[in-house]
TIRO-2110 file (N, C-alpha, C; in Angstrom, 1 decimal):
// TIRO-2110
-37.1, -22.5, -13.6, N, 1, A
-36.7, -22.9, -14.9, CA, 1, A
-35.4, -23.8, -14.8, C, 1, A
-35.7, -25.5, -15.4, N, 2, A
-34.3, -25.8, -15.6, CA, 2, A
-33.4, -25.5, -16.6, C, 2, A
-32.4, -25.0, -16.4, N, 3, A
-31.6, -24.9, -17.5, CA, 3, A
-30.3, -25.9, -17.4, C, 3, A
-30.7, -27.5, -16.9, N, 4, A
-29.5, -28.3, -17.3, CA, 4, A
-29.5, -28.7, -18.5, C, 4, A
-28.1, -29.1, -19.0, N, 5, A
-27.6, -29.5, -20.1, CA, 5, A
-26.7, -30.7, -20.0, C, 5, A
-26.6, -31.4, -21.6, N, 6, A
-26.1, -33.0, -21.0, CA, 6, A
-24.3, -31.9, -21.5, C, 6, A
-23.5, -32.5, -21.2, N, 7, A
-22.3, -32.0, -21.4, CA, 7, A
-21.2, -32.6, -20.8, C, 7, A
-20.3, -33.2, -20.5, N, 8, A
-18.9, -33.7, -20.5, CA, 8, A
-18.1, -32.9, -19.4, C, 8, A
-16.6, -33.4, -19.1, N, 9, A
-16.0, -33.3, -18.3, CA, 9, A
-14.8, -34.0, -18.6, C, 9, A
-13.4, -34.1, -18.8, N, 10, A
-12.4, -34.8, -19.2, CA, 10, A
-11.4, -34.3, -18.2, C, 10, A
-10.8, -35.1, -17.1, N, 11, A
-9.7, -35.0, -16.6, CA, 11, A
-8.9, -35.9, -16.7, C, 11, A
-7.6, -35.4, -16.3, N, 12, A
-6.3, -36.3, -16.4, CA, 12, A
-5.7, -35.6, -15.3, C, 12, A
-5.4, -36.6, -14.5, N, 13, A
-4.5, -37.1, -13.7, CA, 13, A
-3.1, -37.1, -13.6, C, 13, A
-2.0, -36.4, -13.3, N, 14, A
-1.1, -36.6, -13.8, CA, 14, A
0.0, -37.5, -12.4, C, 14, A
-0.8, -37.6, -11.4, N, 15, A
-0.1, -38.2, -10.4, CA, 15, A
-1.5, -38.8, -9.3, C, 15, A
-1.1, -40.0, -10.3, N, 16, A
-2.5, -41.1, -9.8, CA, 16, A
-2.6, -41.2, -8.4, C, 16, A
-1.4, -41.7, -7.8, N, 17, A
-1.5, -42.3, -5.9, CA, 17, A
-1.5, -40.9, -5.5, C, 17, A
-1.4, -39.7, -5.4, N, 18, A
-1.4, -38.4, -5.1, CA, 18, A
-2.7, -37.9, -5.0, C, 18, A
-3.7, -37.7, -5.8, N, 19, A
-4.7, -37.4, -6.3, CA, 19, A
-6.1, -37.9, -6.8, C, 19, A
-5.6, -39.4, -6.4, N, 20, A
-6.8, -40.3, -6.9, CA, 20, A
-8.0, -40.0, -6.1, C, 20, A
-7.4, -39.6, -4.8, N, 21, A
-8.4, -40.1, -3.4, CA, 21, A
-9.2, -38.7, -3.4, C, 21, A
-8.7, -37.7, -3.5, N, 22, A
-9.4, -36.3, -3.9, CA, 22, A
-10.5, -36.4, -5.0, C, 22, A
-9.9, -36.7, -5.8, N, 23, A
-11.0, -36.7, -7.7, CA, 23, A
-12.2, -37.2, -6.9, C, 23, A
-11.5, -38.9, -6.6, N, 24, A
-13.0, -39.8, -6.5, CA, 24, A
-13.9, -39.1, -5.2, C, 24, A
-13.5, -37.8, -3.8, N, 25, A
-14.5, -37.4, -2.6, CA, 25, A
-15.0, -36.7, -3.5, C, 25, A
-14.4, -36.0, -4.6, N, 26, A
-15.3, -34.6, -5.3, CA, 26, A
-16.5, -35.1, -6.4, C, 26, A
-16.1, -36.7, -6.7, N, 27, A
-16.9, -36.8, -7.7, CA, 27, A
-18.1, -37.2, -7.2, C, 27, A
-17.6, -38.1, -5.8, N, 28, A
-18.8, -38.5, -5.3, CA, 28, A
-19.8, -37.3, -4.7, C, 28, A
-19.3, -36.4, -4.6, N, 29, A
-20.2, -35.1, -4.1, CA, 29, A
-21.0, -34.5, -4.9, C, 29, A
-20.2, -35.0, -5.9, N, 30, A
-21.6, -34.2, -7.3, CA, 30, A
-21.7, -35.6, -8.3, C, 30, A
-22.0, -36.8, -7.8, N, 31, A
-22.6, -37.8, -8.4, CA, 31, A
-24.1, -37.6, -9.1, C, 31, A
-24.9, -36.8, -8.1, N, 32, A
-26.3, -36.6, -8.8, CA, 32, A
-26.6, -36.2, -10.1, C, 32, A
-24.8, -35.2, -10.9, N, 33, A
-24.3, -34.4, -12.1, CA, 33, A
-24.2, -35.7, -12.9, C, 33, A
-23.6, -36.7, -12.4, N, 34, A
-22.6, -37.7, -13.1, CA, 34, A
-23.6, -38.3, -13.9, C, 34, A
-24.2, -38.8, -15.2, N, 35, A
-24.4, -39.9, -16.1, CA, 35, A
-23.8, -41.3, -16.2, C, 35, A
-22.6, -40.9, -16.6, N, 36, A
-21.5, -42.3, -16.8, CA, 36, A
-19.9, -41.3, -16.5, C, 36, A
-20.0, -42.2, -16.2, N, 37, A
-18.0, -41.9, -16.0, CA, 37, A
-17.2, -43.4, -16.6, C, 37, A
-16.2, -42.8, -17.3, N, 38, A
-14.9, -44.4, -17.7, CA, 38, A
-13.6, -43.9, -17.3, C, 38, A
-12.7, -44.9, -17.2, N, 39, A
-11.5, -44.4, -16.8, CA, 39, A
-10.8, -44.9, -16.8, C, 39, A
-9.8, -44.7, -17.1, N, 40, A
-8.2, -45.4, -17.9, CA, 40, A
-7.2, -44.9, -16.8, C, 40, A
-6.8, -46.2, -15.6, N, 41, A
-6.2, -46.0, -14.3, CA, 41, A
-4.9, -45.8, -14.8, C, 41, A
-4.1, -46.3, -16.3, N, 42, A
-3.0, -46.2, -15.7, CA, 42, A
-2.6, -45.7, -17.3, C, 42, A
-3.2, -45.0, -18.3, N, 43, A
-3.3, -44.7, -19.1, CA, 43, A
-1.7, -44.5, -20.1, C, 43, A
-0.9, -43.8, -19.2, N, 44, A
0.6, -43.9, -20.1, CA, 44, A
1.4, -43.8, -18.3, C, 44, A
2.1, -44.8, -18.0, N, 45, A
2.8, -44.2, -15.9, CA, 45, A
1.9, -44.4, -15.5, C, 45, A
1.9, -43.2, -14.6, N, 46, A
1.1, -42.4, -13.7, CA, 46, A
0.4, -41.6, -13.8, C, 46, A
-0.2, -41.4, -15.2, N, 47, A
-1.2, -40.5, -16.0, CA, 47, A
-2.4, -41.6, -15.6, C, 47, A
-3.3, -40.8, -15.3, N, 48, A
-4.8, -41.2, -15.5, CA, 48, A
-5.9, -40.8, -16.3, C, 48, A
-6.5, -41.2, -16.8, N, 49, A
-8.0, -40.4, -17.4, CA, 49, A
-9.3, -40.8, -17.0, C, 49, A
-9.9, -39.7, -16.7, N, 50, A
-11.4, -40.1, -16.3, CA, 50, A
-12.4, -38.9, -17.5, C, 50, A
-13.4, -39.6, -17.6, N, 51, A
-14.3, -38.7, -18.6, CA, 51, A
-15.6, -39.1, -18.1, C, 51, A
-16.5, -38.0, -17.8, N, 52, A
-17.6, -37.9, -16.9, CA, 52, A
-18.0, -37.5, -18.3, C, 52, A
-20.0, -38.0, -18.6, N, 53, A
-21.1, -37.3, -19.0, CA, 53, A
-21.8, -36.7, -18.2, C, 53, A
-22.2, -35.3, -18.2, N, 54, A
-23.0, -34.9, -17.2, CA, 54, A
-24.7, -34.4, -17.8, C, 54, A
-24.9, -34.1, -16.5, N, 55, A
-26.5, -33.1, -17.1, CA, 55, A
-26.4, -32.0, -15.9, C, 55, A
-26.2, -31.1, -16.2, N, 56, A
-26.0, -30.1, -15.2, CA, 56, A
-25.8, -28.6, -15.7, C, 56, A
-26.1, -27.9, -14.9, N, 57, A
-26.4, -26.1, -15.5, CA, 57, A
-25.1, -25.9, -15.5, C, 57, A
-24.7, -24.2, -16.1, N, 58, A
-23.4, -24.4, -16.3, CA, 58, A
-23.0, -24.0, -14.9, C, 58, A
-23.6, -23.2, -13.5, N, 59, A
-23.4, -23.2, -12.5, CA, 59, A
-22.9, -24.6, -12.0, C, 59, A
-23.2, -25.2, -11.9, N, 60, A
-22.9, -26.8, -11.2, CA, 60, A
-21.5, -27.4, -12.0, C, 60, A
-21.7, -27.1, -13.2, N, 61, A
-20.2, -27.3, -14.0, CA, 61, A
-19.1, -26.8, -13.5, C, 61, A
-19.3, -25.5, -13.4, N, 62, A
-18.2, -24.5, -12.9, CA, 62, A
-17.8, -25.0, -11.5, C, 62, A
-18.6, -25.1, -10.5, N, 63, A
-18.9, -25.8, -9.3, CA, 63, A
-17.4, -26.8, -9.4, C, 63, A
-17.9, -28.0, -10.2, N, 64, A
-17.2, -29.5, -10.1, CA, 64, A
-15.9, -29.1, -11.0, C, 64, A
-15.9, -28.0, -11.6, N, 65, A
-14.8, -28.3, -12.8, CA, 65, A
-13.8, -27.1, -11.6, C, 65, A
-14.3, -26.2, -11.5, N, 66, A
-13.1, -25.5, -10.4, CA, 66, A
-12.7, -26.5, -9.3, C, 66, A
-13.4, -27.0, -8.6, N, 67, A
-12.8, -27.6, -7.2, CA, 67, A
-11.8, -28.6, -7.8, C, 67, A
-11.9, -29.5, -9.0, N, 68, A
-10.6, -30.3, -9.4, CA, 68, A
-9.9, -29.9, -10.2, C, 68, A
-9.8, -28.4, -10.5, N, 69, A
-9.0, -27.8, -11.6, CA, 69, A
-7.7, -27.3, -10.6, C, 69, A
-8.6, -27.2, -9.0, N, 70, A
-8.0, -26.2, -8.1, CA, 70, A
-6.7, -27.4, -7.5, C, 70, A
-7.1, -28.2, -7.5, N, 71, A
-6.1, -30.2, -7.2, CA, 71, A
-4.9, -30.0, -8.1, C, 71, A
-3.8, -29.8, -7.5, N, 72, A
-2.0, -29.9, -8.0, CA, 72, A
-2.1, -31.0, -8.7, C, 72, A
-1.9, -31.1, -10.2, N, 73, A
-1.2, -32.3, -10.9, CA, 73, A
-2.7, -32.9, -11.5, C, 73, A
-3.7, -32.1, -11.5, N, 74, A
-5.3, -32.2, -12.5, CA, 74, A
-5.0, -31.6, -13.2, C, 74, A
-5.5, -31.4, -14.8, N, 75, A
-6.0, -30.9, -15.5, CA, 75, A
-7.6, -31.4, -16.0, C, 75, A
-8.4, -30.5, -16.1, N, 76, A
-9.8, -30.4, -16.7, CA, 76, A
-10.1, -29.3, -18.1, C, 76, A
-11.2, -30.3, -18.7, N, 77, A
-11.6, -29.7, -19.5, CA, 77, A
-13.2, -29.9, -19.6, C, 77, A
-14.1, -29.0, -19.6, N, 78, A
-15.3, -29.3, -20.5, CA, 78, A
-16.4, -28.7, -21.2, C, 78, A
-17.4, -29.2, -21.0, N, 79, A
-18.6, -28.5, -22.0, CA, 79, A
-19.4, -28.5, -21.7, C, 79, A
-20.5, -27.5, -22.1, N, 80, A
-21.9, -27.9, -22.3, CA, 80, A
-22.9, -28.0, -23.7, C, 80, A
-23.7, -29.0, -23.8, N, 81, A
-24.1, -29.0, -25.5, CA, 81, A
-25.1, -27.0, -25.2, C, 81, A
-25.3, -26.9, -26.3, N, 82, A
-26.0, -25.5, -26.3, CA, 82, A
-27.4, -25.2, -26.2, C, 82, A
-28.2, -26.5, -26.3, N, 83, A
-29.8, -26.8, -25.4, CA, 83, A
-30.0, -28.1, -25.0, C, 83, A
END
């Protein structure tokens, strides 16, 4: 049974040349999750924002949202719609 869902992903960056090069190995590793991603490089300093659409179970969520939650100077947030 699939149980993916389309659902989101919002991080910010809070130390872009630090941590850029980590976000972008992890995203590319779960690109197959990714829909669209946008991103605002230099959003206020050295604050970044990226906002992923996803389709993915919430296993695979937890997956991508822990490994850059676990990144010094990330913060994440997301969701999944409820079918």
């Amino acid at each position: 049974m699939n149980n993916k869902r389309i659902g989101f992903v919002g991080i910010i960056i809070d130390d872009r040349e630090k941590c850029a090069g980590i976000v972008n190995t992890i995203l590319s590793e779960f690109s197959n999750l990714i829909l669209a991603r946008t991103g605002l490089p230099n959003a206020k300093g050295d604050t970044s924002i990226i906002t992923l659409v996803i389709d993915a179970t919430p296993d695979e969520l937890g997956s991508i949202t822990g490994k850059l939650g676990a990144i010094q100077g990330i913060s994440v947030k997301s969701g999944l719609a409820k079918k």
